[in-house]
PDBQT receptor file of N, H, CA, C and O in Angstrom, charges set to zero:
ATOM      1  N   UNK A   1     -18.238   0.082  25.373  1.00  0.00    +0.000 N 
ATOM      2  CA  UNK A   1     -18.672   1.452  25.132  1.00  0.00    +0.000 C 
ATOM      3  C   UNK A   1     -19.764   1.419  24.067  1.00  0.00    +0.000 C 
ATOM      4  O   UNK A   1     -19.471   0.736  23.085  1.00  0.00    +0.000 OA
ATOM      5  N   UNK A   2     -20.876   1.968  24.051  1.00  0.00    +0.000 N 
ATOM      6  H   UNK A   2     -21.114   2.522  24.848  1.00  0.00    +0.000 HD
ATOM      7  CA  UNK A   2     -21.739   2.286  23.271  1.00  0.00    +0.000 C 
ATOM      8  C   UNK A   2     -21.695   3.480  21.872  1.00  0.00    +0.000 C 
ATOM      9  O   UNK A   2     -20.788   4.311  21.824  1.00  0.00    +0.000 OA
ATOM     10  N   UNK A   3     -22.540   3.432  21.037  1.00  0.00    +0.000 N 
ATOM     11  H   UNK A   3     -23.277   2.757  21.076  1.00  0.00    +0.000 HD
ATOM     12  CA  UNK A   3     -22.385   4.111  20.267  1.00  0.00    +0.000 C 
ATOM     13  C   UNK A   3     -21.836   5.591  20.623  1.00  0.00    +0.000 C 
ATOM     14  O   UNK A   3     -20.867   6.284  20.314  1.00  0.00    +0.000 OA
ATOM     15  N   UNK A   4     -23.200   5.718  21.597  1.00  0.00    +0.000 N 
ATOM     16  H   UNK A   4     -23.987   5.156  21.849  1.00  0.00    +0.000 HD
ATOM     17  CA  UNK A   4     -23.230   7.076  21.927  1.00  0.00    +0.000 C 
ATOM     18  C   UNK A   4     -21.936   7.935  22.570  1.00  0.00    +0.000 C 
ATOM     19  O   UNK A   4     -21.674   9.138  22.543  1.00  0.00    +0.000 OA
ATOM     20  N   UNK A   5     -21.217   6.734  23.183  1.00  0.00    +0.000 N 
ATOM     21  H   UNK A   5     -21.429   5.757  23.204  1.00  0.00    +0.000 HD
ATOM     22  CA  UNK A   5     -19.886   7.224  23.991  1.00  0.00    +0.000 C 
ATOM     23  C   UNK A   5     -18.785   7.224  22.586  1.00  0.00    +0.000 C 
ATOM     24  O   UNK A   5     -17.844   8.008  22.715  1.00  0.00    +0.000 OA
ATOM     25  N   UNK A   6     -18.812   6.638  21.626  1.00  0.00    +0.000 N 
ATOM     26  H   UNK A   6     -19.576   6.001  21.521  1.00  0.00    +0.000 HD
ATOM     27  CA  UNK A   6     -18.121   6.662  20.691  1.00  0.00    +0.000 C 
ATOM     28  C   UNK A   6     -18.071   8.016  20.004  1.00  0.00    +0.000 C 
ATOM     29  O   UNK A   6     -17.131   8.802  19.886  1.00  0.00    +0.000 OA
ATOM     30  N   UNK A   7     -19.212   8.077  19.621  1.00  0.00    +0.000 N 
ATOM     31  H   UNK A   7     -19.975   7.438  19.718  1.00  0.00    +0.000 HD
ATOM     32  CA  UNK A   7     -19.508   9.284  18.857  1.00  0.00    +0.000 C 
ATOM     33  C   UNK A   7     -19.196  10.742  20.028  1.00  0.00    +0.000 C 
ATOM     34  O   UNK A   7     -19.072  11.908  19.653  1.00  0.00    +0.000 OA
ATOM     35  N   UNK A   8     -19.139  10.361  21.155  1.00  0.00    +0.000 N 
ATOM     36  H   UNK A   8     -19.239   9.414  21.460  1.00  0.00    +0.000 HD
ATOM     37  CA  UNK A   8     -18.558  11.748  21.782  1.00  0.00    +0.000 C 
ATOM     38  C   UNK A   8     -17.383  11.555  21.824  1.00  0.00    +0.000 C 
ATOM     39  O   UNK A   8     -16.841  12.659  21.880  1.00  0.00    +0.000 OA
ATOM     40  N   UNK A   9     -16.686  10.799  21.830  1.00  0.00    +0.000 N 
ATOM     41  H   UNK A   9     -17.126   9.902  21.785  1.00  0.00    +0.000 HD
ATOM     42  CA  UNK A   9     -14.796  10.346  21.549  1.00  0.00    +0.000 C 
ATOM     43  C   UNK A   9     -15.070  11.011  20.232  1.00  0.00    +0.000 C 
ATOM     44  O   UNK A   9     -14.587  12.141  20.166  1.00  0.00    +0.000 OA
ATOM     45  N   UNK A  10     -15.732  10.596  19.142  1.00  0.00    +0.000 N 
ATOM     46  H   UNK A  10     -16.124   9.678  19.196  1.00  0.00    +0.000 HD
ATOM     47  CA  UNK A  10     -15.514  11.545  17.715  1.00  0.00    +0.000 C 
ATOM     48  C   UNK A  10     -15.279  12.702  18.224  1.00  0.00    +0.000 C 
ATOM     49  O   UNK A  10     -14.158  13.206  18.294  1.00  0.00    +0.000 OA
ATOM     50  N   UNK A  11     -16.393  13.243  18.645  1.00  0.00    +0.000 N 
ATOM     51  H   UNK A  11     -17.303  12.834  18.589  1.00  0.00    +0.000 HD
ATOM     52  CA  UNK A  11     -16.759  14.791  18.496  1.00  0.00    +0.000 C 
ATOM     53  C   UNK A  11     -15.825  15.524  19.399  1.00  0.00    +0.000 C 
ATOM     54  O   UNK A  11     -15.805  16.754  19.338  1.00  0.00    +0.000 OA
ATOM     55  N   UNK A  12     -14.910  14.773  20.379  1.00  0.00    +0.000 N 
ATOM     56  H   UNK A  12     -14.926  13.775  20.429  1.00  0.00    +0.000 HD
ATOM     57  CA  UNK A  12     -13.928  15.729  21.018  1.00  0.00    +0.000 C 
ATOM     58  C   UNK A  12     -12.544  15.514  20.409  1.00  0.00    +0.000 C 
ATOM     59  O   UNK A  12     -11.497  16.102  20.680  1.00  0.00    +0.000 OA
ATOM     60  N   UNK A  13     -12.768  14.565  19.548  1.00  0.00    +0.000 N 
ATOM     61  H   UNK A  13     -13.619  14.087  19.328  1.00  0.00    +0.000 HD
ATOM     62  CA  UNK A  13     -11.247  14.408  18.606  1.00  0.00    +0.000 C 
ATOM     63  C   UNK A  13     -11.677  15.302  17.887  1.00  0.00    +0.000 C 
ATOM     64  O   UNK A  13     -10.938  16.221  18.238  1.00  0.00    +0.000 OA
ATOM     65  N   UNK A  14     -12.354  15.732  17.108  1.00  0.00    +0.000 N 
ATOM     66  H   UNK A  14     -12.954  14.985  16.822  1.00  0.00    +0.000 HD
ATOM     67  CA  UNK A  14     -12.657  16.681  16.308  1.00  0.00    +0.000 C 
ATOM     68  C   UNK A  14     -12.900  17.844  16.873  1.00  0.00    +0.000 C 
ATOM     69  O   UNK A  14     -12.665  18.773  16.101  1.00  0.00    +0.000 OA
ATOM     70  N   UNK A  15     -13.353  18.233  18.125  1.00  0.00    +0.000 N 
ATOM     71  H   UNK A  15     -13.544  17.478  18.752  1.00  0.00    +0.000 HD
ATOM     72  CA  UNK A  15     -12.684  19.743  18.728  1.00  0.00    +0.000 C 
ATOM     73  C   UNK A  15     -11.538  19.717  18.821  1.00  0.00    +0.000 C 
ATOM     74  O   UNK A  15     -11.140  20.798  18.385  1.00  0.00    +0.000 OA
ATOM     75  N   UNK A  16     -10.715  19.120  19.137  1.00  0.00    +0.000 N 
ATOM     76  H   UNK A  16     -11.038  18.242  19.491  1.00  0.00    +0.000 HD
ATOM     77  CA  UNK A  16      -9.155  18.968  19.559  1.00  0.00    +0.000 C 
ATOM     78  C   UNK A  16      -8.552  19.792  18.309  1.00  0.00    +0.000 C 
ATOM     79  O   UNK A  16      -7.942  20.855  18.197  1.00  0.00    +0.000 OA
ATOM     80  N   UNK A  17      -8.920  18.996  17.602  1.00  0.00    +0.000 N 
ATOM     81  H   UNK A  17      -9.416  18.132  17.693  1.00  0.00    +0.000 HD
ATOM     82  CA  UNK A  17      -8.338  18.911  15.917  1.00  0.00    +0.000 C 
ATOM     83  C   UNK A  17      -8.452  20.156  15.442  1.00  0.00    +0.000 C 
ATOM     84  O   UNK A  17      -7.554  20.642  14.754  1.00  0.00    +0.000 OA
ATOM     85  N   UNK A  18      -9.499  20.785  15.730  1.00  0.00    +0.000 N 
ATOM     86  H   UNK A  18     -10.228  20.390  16.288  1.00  0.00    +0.000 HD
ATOM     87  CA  UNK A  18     -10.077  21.897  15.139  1.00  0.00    +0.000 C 
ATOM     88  C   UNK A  18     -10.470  23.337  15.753  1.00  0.00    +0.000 C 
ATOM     89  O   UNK A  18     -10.581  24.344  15.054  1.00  0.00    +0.000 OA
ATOM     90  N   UNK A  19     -10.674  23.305  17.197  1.00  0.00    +0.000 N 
ATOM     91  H   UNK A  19     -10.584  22.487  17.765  1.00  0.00    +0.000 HD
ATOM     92  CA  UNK A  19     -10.530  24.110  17.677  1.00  0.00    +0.000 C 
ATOM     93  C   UNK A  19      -9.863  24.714  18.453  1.00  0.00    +0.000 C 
ATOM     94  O   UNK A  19      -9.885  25.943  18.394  1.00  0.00    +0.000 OA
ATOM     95  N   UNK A  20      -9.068  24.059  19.415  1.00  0.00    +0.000 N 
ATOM     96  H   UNK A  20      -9.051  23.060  19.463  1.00  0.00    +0.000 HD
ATOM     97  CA  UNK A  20      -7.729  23.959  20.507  1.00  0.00    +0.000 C 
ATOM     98  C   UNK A  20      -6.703  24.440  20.086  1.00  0.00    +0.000 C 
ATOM     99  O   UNK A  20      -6.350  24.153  18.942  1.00  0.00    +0.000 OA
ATOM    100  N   UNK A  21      -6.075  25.147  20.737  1.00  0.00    +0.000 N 
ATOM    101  H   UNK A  21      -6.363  25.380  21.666  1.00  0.00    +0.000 HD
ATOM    102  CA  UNK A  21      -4.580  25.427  20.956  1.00  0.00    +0.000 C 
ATOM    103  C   UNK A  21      -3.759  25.246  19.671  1.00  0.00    +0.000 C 
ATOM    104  O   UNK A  21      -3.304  25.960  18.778  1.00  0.00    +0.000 OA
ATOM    105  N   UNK A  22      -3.791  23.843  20.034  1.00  0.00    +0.000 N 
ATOM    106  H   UNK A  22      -4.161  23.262  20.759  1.00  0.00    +0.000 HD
ATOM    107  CA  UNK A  22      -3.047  22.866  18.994  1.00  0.00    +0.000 C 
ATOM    108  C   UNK A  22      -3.762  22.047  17.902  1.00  0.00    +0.000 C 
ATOM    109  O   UNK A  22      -3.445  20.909  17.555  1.00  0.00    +0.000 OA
ATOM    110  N   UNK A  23      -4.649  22.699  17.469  1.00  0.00    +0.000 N 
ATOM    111  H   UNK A  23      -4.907  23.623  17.751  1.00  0.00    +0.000 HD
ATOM    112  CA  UNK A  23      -5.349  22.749  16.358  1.00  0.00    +0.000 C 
ATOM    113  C   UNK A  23      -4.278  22.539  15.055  1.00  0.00    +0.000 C 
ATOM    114  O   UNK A  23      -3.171  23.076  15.007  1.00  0.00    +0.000 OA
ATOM    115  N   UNK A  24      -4.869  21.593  13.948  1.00  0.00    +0.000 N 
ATOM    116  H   UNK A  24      -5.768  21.157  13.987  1.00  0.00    +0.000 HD
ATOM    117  CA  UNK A  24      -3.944  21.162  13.415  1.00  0.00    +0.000 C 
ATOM    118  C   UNK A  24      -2.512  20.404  13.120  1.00  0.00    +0.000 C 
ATOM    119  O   UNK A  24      -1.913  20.141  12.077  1.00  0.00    +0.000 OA
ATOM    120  N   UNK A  25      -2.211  20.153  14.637  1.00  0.00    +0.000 N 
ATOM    121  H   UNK A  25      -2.698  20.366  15.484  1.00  0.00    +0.000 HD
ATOM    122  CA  UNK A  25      -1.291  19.418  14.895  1.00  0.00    +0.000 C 
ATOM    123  C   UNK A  25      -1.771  17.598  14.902  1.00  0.00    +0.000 C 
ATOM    124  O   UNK A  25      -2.146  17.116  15.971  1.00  0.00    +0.000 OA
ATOM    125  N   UNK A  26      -1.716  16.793  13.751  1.00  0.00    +0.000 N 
ATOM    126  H   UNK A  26      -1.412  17.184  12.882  1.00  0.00    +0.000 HD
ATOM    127  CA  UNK A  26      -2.489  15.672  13.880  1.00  0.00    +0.000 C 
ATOM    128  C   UNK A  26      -1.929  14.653  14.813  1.00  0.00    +0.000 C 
ATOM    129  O   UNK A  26      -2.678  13.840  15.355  1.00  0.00    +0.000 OA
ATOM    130  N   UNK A  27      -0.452  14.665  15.053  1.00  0.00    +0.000 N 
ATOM    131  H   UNK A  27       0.156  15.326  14.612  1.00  0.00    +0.000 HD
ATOM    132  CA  UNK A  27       0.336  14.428  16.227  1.00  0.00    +0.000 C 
ATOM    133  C   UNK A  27      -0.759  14.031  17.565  1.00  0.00    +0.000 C 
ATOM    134  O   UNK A  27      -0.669  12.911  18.069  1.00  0.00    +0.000 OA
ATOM    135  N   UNK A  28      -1.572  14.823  17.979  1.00  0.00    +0.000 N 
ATOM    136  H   UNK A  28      -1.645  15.733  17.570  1.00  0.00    +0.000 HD
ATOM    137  CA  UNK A  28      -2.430  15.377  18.936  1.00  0.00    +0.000 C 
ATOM    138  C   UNK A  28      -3.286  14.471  19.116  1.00  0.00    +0.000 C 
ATOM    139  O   UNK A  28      -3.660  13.992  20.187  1.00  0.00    +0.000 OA
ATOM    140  N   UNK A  29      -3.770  14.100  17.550  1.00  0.00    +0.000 N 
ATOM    141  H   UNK A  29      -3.466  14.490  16.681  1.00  0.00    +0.000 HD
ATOM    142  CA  UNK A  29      -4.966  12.982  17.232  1.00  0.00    +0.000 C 
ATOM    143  C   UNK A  29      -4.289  11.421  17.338  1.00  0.00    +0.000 C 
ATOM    144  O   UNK A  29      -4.767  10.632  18.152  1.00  0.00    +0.000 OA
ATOM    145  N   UNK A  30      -3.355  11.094  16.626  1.00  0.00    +0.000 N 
ATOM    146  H   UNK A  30      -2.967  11.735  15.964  1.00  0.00    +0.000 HD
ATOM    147  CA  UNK A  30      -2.882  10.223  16.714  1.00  0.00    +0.000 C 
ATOM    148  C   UNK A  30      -1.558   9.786  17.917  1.00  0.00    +0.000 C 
ATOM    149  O   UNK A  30      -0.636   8.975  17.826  1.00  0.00    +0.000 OA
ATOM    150  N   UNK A  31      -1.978  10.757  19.055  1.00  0.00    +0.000 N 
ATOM    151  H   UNK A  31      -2.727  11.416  19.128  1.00  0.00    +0.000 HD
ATOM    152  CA  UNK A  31      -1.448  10.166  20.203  1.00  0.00    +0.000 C 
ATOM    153  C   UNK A  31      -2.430   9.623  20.978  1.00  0.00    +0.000 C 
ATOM    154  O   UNK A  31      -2.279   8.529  21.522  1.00  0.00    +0.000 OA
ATOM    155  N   UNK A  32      -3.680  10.447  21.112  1.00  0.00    +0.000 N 
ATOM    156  H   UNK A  32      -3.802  11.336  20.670  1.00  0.00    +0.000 HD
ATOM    157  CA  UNK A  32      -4.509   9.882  21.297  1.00  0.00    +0.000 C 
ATOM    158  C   UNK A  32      -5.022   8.674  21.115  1.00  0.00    +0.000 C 
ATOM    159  O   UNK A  32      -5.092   7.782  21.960  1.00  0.00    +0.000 OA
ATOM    160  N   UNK A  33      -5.409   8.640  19.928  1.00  0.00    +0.000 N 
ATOM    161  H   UNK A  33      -5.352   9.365  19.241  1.00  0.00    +0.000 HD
ATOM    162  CA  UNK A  33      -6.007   6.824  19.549  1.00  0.00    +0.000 C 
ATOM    163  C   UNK A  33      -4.816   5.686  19.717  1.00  0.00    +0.000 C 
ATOM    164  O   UNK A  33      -5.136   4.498  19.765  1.00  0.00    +0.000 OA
ATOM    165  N   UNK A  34      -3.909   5.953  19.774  1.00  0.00    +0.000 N 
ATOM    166  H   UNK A  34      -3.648   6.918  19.735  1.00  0.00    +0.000 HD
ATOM    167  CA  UNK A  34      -2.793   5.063  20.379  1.00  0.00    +0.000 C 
ATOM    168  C   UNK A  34      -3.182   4.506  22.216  1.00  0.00    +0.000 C 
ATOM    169  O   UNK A  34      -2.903   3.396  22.668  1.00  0.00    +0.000 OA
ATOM    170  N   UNK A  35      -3.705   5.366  22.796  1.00  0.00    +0.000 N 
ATOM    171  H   UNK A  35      -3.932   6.268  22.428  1.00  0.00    +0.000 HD
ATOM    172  CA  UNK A  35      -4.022   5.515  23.988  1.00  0.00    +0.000 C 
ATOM    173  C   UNK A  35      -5.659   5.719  24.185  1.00  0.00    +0.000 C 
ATOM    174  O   UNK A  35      -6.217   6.514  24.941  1.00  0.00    +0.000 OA
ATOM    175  N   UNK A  36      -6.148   4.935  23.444  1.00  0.00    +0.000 N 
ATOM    176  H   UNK A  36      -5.695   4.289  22.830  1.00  0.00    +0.000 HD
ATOM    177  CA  UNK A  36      -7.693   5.318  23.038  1.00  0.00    +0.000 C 
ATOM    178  C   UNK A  36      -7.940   3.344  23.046  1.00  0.00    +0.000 C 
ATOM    179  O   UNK A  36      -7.704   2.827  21.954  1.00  0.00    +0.000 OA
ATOM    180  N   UNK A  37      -8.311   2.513  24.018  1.00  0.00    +0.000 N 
ATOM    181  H   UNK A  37      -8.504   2.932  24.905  1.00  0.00    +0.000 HD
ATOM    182  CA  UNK A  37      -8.921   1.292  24.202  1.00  0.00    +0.000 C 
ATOM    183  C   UNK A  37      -9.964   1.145  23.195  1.00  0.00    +0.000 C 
ATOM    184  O   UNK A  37      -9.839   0.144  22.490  1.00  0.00    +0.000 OA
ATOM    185  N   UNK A  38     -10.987   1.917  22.949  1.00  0.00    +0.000 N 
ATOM    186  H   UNK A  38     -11.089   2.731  23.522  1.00  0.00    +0.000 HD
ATOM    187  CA  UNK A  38     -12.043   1.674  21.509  1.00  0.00    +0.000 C 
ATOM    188  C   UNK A  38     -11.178   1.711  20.428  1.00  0.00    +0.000 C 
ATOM    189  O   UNK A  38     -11.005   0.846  19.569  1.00  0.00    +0.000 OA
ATOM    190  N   UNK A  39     -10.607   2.887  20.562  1.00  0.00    +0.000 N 
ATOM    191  H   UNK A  39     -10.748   3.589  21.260  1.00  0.00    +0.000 HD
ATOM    192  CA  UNK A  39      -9.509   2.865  18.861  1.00  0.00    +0.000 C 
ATOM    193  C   UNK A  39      -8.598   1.561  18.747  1.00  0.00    +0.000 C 
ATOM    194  O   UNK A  39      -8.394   1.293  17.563  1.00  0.00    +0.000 OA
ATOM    195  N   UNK A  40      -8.119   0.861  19.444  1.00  0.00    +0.000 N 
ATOM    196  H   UNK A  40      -8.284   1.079  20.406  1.00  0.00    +0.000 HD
ATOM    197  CA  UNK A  40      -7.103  -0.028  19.666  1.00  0.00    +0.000 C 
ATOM    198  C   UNK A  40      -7.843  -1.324  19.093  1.00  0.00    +0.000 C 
ATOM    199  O   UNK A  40      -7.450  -2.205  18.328  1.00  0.00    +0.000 OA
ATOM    200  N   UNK A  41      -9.722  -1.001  20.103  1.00  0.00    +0.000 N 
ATOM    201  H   UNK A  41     -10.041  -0.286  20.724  1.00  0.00    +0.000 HD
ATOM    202  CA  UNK A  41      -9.834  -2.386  19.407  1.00  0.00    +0.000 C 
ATOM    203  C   UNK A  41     -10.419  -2.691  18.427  1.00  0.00    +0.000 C 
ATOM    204  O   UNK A  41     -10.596  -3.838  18.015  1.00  0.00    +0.000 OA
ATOM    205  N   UNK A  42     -10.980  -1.143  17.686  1.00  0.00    +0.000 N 
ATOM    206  H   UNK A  42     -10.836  -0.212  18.021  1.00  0.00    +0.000 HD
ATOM    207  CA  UNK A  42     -12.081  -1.409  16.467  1.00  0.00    +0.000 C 
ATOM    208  C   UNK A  42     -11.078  -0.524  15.488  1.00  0.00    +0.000 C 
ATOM    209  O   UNK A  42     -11.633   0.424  14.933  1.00  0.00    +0.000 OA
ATOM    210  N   UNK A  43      -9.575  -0.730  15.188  1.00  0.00    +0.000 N 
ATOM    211  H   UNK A  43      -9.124  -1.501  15.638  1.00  0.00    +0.000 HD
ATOM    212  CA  UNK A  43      -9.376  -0.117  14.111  1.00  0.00    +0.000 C 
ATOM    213  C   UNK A  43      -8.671  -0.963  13.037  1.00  0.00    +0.000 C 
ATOM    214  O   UNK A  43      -7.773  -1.686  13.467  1.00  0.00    +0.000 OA
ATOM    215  N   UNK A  44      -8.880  -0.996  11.913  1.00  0.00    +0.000 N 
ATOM    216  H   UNK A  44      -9.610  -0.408  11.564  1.00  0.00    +0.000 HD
ATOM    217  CA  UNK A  44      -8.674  -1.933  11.174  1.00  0.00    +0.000 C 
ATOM    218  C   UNK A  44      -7.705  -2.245  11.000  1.00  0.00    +0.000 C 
ATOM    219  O   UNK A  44      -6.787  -1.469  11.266  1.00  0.00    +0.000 OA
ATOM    220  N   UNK A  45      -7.346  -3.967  10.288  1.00  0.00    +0.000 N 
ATOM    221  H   UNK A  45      -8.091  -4.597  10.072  1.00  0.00    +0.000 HD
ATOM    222  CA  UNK A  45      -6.135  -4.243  10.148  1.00  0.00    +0.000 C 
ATOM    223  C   UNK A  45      -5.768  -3.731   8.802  1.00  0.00    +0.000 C 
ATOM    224  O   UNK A  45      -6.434  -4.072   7.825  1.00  0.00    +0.000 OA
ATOM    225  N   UNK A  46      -4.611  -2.823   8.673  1.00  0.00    +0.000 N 
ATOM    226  H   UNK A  46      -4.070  -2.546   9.467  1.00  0.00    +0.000 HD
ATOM    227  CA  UNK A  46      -4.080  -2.357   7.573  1.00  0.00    +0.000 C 
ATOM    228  C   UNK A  46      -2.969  -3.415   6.760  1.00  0.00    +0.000 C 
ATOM    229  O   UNK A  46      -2.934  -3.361   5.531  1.00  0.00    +0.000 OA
ATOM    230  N   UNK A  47      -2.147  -4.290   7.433  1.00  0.00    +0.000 N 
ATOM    231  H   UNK A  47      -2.176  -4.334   8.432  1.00  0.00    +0.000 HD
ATOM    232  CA  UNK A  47      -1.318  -4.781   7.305  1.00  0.00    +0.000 C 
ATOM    233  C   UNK A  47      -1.298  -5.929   5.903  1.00  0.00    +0.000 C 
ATOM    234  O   UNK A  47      -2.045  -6.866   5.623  1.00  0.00    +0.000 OA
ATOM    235  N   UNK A  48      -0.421  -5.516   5.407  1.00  0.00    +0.000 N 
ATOM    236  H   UNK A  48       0.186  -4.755   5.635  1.00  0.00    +0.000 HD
ATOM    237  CA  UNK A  48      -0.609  -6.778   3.605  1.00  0.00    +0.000 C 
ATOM    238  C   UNK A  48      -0.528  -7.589   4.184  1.00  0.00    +0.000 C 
ATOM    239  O   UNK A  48       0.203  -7.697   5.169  1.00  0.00    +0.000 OA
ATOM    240  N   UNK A  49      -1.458  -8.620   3.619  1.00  0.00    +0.000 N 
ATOM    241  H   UNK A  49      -2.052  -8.532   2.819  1.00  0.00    +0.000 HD
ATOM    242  CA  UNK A  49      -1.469 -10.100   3.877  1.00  0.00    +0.000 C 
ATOM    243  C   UNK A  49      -0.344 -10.292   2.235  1.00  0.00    +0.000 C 
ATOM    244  O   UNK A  49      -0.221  -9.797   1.114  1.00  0.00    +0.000 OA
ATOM    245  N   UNK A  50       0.393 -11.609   3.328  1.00  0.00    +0.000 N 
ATOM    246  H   UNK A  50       0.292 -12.011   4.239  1.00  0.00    +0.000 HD
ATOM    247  CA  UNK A  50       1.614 -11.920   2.135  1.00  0.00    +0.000 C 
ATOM    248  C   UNK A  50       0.978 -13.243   2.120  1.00  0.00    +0.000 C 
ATOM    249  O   UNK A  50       0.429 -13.775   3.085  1.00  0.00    +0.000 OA
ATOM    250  N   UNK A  51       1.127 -13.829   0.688  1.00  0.00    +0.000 N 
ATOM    251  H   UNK A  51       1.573 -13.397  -0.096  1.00  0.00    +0.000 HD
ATOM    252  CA  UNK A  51       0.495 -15.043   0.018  1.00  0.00    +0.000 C 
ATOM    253  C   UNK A  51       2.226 -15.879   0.506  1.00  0.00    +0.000 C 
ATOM    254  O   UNK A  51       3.344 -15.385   0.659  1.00  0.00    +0.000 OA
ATOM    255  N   UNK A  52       1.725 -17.255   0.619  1.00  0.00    +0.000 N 
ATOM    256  H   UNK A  52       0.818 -17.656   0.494  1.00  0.00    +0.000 HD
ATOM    257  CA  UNK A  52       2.534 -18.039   0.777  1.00  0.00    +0.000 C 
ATOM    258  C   UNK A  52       3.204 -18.693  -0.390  1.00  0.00    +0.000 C 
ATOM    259  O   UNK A  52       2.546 -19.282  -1.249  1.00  0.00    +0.000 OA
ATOM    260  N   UNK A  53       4.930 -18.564  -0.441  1.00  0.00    +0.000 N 
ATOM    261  H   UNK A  53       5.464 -18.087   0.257  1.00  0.00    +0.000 HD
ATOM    262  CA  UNK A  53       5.374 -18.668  -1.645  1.00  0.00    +0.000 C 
ATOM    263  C   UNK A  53       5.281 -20.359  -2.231  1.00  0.00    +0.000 C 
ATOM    264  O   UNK A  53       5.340 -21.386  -1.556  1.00  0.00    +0.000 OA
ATOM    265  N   UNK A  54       5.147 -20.239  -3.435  1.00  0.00    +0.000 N 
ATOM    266  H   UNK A  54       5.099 -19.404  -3.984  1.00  0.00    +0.000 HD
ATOM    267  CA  UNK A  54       4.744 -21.734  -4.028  1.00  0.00    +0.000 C 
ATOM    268  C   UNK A  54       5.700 -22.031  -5.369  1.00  0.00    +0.000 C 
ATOM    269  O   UNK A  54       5.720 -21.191  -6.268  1.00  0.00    +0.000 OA
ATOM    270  N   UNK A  55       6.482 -23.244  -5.469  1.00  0.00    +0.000 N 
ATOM    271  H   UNK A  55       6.465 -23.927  -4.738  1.00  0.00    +0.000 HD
ATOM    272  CA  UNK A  55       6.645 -23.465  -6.522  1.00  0.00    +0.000 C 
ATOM    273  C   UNK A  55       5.974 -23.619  -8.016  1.00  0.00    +0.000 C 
ATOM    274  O   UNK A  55       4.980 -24.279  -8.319  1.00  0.00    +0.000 OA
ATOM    275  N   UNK A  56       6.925 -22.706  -8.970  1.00  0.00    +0.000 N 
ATOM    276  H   UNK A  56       7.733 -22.170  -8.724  1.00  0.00    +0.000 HD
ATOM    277  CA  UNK A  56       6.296 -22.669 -10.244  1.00  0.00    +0.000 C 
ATOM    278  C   UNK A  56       7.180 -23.200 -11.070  1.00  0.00    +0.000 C 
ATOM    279  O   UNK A  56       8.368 -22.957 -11.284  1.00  0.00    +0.000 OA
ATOM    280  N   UNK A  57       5.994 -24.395 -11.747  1.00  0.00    +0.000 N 
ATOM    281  H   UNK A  57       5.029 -24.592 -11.573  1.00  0.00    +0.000 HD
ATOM    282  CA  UNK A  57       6.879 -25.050 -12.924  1.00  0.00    +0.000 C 
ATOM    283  C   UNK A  57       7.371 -24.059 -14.053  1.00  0.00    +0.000 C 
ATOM    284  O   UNK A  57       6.429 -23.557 -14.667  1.00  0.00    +0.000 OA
ATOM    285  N   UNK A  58       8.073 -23.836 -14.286  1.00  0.00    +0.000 N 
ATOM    286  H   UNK A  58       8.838 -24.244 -13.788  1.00  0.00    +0.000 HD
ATOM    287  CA  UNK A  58       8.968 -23.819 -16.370  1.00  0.00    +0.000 C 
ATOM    288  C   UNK A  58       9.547 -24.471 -16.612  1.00  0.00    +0.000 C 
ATOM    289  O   UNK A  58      10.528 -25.051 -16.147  1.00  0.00    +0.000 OA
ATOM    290  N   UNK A  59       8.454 -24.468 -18.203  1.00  0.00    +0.000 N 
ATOM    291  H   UNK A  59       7.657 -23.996 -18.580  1.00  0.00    +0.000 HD
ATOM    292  CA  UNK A  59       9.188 -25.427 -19.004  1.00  0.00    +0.000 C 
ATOM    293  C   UNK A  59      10.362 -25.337 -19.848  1.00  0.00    +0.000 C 
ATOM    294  O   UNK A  59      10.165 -24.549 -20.773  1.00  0.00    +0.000 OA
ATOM    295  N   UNK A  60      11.307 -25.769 -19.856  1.00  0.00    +0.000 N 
ATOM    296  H   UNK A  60      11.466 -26.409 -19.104  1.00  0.00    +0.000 HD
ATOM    297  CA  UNK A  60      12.398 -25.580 -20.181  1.00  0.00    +0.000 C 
ATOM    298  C   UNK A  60      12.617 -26.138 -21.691  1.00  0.00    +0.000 C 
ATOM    299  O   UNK A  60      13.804 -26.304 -21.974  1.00  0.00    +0.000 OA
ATOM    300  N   UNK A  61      12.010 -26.344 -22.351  1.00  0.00    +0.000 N 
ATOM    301  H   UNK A  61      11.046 -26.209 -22.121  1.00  0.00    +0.000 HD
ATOM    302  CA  UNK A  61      12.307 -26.821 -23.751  1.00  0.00    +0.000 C 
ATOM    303  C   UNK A  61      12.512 -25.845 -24.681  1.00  0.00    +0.000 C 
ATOM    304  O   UNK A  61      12.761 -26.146 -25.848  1.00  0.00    +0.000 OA
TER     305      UNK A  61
C-alpha cells in the first residue's frame, strides 16, 4: 500500500472516530487496526525488552 492509501485509512479512522454514530467509542478504532494488514505490519513493537540475567559478584568481607 502506498502512502496515499495509508493516509486515506487515516482519514477514515478519523471520520469513524469523530463523526459516526459511534463516535467516540475507541473500541471502534482499535477493532479495526487489529483487522487492518498495514496496521499489523507497520505498528511498533511496544514490548520491554528483558536484559538477560547475569551473575553479580559480592564481596563478602
Amino acid at each position: 500500500m502506498d502512502e496515499a492509501g495509508i493516509m486515506f485509512k487515516i482519514a477514515y479512522l478519523f471520520n469513524i472516530y469523530h463523526d459516526s454514530n459511534t463516535a467516540g467509542h475507541q473500541e471502534t478504532i482499535f477493532d479495526y487496526c487489529k483487522t487492518c494488514d498495514t496496521c499489523q505490519k507497520l505498528k511498533p513493537n511496544n514490548t520491554a525488552r528483558k536484559n538477560p540475567m547475569v551473575t553479580i559478584k559480592v564481596d563478602n568481607s
